[in-house]
C-alpha positions in Angstrom: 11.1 -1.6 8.2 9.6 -4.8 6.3 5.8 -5.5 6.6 5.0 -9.0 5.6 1.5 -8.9 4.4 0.5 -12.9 5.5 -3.1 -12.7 6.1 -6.3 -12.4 4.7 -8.0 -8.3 5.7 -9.9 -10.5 8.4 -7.0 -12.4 10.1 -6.9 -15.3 8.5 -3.6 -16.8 6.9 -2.9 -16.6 3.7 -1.4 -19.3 1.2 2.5 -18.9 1.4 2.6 -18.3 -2.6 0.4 -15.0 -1.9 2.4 -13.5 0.9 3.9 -9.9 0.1 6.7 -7.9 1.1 6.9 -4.1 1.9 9.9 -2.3 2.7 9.7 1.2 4.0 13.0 3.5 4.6 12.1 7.2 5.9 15.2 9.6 5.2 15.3 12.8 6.2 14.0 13.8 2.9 13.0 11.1 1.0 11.0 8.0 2.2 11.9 4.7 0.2 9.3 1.9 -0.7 9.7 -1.5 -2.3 7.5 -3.9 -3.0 8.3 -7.7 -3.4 4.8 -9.6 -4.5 3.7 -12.3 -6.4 2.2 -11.5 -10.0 -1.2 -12.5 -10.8 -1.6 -11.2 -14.2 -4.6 -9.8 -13.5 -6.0 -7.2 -16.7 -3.7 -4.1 -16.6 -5.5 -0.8 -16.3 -6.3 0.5 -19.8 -4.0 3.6 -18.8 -0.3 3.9 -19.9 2.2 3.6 -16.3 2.1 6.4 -14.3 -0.6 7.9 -11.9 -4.0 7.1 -12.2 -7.3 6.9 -10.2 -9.1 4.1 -8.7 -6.1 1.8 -8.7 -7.3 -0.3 -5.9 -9.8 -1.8 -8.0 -6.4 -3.3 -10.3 -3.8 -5.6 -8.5 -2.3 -3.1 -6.6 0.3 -3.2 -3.2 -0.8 -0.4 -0.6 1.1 1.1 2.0 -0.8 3.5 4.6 1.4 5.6 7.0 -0.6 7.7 9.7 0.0 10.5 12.0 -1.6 12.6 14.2 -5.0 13.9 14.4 -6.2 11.3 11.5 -3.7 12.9 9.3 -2.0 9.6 6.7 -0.8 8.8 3.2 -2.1 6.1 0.9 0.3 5.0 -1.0 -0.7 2.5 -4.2 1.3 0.5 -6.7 1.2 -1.6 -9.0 3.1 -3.9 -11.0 2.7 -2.5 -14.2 4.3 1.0 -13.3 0.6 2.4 -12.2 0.5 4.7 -9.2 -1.8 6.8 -6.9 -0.9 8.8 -4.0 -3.4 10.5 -1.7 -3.0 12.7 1.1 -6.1 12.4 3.6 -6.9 14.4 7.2 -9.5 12.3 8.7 -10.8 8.9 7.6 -11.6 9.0 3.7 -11.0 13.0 3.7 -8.5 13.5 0.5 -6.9 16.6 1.0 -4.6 16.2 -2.1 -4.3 13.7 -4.8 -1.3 15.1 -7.0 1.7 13.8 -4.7 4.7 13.6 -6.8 6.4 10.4 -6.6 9.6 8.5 -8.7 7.6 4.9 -9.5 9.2 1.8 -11.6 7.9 -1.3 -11.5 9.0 -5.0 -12.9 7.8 -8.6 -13.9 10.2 -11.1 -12.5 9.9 -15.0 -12.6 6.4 -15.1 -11.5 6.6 -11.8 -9.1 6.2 -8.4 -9.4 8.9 -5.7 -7.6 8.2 -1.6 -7.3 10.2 1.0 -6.1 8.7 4.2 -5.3 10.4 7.3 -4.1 8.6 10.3 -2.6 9.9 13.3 -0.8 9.6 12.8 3.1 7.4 16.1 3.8 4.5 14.2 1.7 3.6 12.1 4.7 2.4 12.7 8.7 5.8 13.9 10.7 5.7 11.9 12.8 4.2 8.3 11.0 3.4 6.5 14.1 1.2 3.8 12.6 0.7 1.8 9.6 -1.1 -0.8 7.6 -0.2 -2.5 4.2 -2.4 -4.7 1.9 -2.4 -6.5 -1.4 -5.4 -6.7 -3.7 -6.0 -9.0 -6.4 -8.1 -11.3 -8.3 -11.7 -10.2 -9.9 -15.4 -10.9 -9.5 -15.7 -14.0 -6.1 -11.8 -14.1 -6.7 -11.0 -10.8 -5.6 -8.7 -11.3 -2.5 -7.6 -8.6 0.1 -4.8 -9.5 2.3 -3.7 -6.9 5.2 -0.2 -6.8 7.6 -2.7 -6.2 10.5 -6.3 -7.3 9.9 -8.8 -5.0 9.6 -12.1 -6.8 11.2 -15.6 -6.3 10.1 -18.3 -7.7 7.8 -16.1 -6.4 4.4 -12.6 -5.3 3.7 -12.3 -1.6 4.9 -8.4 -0.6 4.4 -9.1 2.7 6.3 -10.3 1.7 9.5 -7.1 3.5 11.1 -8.0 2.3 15.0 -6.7 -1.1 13.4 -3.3 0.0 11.9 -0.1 -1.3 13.6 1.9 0.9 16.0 5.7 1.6 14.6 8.4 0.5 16.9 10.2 3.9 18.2 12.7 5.0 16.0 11.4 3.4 12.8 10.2 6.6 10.7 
């Protein structure tokens, strides 16, 4: 499944040179993601690649699967080879932040592509909704974009009632 994140977190449309690509493919034990985004060269965090908290505030792809009862994975990359995963029952709840996940990343003419693999029982069985976002910029140029929007005075990526139902069959 590809989510084309086009639009700003509050609906509006984003400039074609920001638009970013998320591909998703749930096995039965593995689930597959790949980003395709343009690079902004925003400062890298000070960390070497691998996992490492408060990523959103970096540029940073992030793909949020849900299931039942509240229960969803966040999923965060970015395009120097930083990651995050967190595991959260209930909106904002972390239940576990040490999800194991295979993460490369690469600069490539002006874009940034990830590849992330994860074992499948990390996430909701069934993931019947999701949302994706991009984040970058800094200071009165940070921008949030969003597959679905996520309405409300401020970017709030885990305002689940907005996510996007999955067509049957998808995950």
């Amino acid at each position: 499944m590809r989510f084309a994140i086009e639009h700003h977190w509050d609906g509006r449309v984003a400039d074609p040179s920001e638009h970013t690509y998320v591909d998703l493919n749930v096995g039965d034990s593995f689930i597959d993601v790949r980003v395709d985004a343009p690079y902004f060269d925003d400062p890298a965090p000070a960390k070497p690649p691998g996992r490492i908290d408060g990523l959103w505030r970096y540029e940073v792809v992030e793909l949020f699967l849900l299931g039942s009862a509240e229960r969803y994975l966040e999923i965060e990359l970015g395009p120097h080879g930083h990651h995050l995963l967190l595991k959260l029952r209930g909106q904002r709840v972390v239940v576990d932040d040490q999800c194991a996940v295979d993460y490369t990343a690469q600069l490539r003419d002006g874009r940034w592509v990830g590849h992330a693999r994860l074992a499948r029982d990390v996430a909701p069985d069934p993931i019947e909704r999701a949302n994706a976002y991009a984040i970058r910029g800094e200071g009165s140029e940070r921008r949030y974009l969003a597959w679905r929007p996520v309405p409300g005075p401020e970017p709030d990526f885990h305002r689940l009632a907005y996510f996007g139902v999955l067509p049957e069959g998808a995950c």
